[in-house]
N, C-alpha and C positions, 0 to 999 in steps of 0.2 A: 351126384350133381346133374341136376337136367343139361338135356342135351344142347339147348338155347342158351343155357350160359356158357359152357363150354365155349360157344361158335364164338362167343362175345368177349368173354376174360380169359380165355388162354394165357396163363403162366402172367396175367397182371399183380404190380403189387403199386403201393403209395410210391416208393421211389421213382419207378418207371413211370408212372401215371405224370408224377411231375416232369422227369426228364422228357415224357412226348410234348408234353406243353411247351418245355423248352425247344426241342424239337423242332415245333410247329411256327414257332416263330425263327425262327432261323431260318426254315427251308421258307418261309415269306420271305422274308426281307432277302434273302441270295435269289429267289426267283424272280422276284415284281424289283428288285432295285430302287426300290421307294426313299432307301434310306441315303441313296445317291443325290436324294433331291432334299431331303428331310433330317430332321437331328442328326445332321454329320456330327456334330462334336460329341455324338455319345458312342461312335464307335460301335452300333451294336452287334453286326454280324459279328467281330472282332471277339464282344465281350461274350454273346451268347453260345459263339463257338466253342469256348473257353468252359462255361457253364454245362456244355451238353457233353464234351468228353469228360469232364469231373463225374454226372448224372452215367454215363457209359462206363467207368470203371468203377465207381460206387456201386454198379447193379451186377457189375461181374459179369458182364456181357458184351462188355468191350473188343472180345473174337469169334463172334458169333457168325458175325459176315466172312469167315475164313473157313467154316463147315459147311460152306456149301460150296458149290462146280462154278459158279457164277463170281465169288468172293476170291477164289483160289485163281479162276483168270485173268481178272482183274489184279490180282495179288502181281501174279508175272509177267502180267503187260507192266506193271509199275515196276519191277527190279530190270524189266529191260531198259526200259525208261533212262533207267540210273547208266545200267554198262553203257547204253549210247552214248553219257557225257563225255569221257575221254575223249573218245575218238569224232566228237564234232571239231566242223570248220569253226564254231566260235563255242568254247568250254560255257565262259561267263554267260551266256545268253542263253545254253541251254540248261545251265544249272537253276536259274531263274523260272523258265517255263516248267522246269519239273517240279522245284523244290517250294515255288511261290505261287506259280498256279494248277497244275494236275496234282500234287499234294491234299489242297482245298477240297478240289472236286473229290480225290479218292478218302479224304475224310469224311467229310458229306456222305458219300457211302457207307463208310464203318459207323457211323454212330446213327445214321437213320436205319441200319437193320439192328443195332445195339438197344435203342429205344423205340420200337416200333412193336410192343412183346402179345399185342392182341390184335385181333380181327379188326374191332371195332378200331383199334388208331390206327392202322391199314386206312381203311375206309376213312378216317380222317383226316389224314394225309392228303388223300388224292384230293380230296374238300379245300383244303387249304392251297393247293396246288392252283385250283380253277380258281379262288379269292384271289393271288398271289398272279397269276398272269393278267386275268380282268383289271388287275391294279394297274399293271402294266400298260397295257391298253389306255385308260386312264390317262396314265403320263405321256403318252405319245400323243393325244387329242392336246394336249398342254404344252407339253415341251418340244416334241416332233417336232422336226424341222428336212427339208429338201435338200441334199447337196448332188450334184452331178445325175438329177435324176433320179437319185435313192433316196427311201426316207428313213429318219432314225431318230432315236433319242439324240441332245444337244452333246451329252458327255456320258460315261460308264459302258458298262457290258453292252446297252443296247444301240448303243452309238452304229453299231454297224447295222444294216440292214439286213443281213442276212442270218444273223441272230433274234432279232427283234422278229422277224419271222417265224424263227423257230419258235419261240414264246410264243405267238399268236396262235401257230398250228395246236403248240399245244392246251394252249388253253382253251382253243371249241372241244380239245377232246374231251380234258374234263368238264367243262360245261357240260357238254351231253353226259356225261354220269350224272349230274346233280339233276337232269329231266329225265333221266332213265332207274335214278334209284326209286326202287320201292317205298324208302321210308322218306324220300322227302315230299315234303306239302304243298301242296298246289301252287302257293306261294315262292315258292320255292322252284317249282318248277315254271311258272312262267318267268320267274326274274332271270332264270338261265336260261331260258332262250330270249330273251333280250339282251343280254350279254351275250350273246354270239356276235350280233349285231357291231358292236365297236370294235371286238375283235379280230373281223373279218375287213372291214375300213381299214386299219390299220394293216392287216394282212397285204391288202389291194394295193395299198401304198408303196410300200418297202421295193414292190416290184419283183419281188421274188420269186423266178420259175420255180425255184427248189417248195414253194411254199403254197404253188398252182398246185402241181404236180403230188404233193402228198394231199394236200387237200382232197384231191379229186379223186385218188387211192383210197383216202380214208371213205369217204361217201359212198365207195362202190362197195367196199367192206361192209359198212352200217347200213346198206340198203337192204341187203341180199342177207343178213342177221336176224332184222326184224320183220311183225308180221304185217299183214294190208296197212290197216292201221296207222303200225310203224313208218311203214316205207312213205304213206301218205303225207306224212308229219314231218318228217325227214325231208323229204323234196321241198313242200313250203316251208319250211326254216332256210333252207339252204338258198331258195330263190329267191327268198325276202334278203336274206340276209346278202346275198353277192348282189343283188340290183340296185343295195342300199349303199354296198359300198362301192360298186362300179362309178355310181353317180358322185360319189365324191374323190373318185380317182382319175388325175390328170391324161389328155392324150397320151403322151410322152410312155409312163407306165404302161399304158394298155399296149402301146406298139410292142416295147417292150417284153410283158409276158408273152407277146403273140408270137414271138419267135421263136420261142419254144418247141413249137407242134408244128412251124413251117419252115419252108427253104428258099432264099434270096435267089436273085439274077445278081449281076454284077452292081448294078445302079443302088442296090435296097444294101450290098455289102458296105456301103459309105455309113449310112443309117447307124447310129450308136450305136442302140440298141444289140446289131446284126455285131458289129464290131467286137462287144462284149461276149456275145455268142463264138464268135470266132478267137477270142483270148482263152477263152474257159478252156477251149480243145486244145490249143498250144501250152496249157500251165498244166493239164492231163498229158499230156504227150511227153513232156517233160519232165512232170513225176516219176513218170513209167518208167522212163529213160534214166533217173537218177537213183530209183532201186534197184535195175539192170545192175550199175555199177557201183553201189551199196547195197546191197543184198543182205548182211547179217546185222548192222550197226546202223545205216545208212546217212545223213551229213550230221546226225544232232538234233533232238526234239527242237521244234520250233524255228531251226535253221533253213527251213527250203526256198526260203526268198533270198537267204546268201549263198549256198547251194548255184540255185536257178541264175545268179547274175554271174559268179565265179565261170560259168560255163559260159553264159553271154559274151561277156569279157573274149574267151578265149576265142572267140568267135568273128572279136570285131566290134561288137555291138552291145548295147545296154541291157542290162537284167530289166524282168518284168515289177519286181518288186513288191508281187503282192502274190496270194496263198493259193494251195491248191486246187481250192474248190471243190475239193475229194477228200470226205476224212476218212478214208479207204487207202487211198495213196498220198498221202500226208502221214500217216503213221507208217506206210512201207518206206518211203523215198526218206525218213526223217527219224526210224528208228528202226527199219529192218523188216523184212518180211518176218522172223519170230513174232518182233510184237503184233507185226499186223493179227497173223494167227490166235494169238493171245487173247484180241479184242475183239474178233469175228466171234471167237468161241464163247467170250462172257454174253454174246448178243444171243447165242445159241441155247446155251443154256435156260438163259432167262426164257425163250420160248419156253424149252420145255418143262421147268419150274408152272410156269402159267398154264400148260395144259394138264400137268397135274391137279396141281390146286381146283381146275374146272371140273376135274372126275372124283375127288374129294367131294365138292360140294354138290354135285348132281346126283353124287349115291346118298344124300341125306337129306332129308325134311325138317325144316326148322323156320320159325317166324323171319329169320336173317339170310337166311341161302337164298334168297334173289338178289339184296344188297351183296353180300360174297359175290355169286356169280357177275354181277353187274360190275363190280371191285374190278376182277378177272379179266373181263373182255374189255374194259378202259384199260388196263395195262398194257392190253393186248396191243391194243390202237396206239397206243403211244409209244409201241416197242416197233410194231413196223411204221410209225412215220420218222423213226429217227433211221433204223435202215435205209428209208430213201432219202433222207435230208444227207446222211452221209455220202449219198452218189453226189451231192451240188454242193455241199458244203463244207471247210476244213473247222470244225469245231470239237479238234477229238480230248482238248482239255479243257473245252470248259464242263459246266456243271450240271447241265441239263440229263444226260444218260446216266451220270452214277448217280443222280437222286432218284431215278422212275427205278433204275437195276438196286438200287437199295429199295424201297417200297417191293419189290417183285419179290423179292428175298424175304424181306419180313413177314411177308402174305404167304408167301409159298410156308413158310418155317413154319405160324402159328396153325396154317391149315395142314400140316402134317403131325404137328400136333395135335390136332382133333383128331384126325385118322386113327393115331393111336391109342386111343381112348379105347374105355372096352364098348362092346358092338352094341348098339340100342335097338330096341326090335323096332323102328318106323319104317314107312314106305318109301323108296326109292321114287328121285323126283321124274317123272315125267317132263318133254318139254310143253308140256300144255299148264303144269303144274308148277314153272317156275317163272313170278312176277316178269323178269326182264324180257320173257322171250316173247310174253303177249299183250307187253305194255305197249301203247304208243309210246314212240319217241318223244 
């Protein structure tokens, strides 16, 4: 079998082929939340969810995400999960966040590595991903709406602003794959960097340092990656794109992110904005402090605003009543330094799954190894902006991480299955010889 097909159909067959369709819509409709706005009454996540684990044990591949370093951390971040219910301050409300929602997410994991069984639905994937947050964006030009200064969807997942962020970061990333792949078409390529464009508006909006801050990470990353060219192309999108959405974002926001990178006198600590600033350290300091004293268990997944007031109380005074702003210390202070350990390591892994996969495909020649490599380095980006979104953000059960760490896994898995193929005599790629590294952005 040529070596280009291999890259392409790795261990595919008709079953799989339908179950990534199914797949593919599902990881839509759970990422863009479109259907929060749209045919409610068909239930689809519900029913396609249903559809894709039947298409995952019908293919007998149902534990596939469980042989790999990535699958198996995430495996015993999730059995910690469970032993923290006892010993929470409220059982019924963490049985709830494990069993109704980190459940979800860590299915979404097992069956997007379960039907993900070639290259080519990897690189699909990630396509569907950049569709699926653009959608998103979309609904926020629509439905967004202002509250206290934040912006967000009216209702659903993106209701909070600092998830709706996360969606945005992630969807310039994939964007930039669909202008960075090899095989897509010009057309193609200019409609995604137009689609940066709403993305970044809506980024602007939400008021999200966490979403400044990786933004600004991910561009020094994608600068210092590509060639003249690249970097060229990269700065004007990037320019175009924040002056587009500067201008359609309020004072209020801009004071806002600015506090981020500066420091107040007393007069600027009245300032919201600075207040918030000054909350974020107090609900960190408090985490820290409630893994101190929960160490192995700690209050119960999803309990740290009952936690955090239980202690106020004792004190005198009112709880803060909202999250930690850390999903670093939001899984120690809420289910123990183990699981924290647990879920550092699936982050770890997954790197070095992806710098495998990038030495896989650099020692081979084939019409697809710049799409692969290109595959590669988007994951890459989307694996350190969720590292840093987790210093600002407590989001460690929704769904965002185990779908990129499931794609990571299936990519890693079918590209070590080409590995193992027997040797072809072709030339090893040079970086001058591999489409991504001397395309413009």
């Amino acid at each position: 079998m040529p070596l280009s097909q291999l890259v392409t159909d790795t261990v595919e067959n008709p079953l799989q082929r339908l179950g990534a369709f199914g797949l593919f819509l599902l990881l839509f409709c759970s990422l863009s939340r479109v259907t929060d706005y749209f045919l409610l009454e068909l239930h689809l996540p519900f029913l396609l969810s249903i559809v894709c684990c039947m298409m995952a044990l019908a293919s007998q591949n149902i534990l596939a995400a469980f042989k790999s370093r990535v699958g198996i951390a995430l495996l015993a971040f999730s059995f910690w999960l469970v032993a923290a219910i006892p010993t929470s301050v409220w059982h019924g409300s963490s049985f709830n966040v494990v069993f109704d929602g980190w459940s979800k997410s860590m299915g979404l994991f097992v069956v997007t590595v379960a039907l993900l069984s070639s290259l080519r639905q990897s690189s699909r994937a990630v396509r569907v991903m950049a569709v699926a947050f653009f959608a998103t964006a979309i609904l926020g030009l629509f439905y967004g709406k202002t509250s206290d200064g934040r912006f967000g969807l009216d209702h659903g997942l993106y209701a909070g602003s600092n998830e709706l962020a996360t969606a945005m970061v992630e969807g310039c990333i994939f964007s930039l794959f669909m202008v960075n792949n090899p095989k897509s078409s010009i057309l193609v390529r200019i409609a995604s960097m137009f689609a940066i464009i709403p993305l970044l508006i809506i980024l602007l909006n939400t008021a999200s340092r966490a979403g400044v801050v990786a933004l600004a990470v991910l561009t020094v990353m994608t600068f210092f990656h590509y060639s003249v060219r690249g970097k060229i192309t990269l700065v004007v999108i990037v320019i175009v794109g924040l002056f587009t959405g500067i201008a359609f974002t309020p004072g209020s926001v801009k004071r806002r992110i600015a506090t981020t990178l500066t420091q107040a006198d007393a007069s600027t600590l009245r300032d919201e904005a600075m207040g918030s600033k000054m909350q974020r350290m107090y609900l960190l300091k408090r985490s820290i402090d409630l893994t101190i004293k929960h160490p192995i268990f700690g209050v119960g997944p999803g309990q740290f605003v009952v936690g955090e007031n239980d202690v106020a109380l004792k004190e005198g005074r009112r709880g803060q009543w909202l999250g930690t702003h850390n999903t670093y210390t939001q899984i120690s202070s809420e289910a123990g330094i183990p699981a924290l350990l647990f879920f550092v390591a699936s982050l770890f892994y997954c790197w070095k799954e992806l710098r495998a996969s990038e030495r896989i495909h650099k020692s081979m020649q084939s019409p697809d190894s710049g799409e692969h490599l290109a595959v590669a380095y988007t994951l890459k980006l989307a694996l350190v902006s969720y590292v840093v979104f987790f210093c600002f953000e407590h989001i460690a059960y929704d769904p965002f991480y185990p779908v990129v760490a499931g794609v990571i896994v299936a990519f890693s898995r079918t590209s070590r299955l080409l590995a193992a193929q027997p040797a072809q005599n072709v030339p090893a790629l040079t970086p001058l010889s591999i489409p991504m590294l001397r395309r413009p952005v």
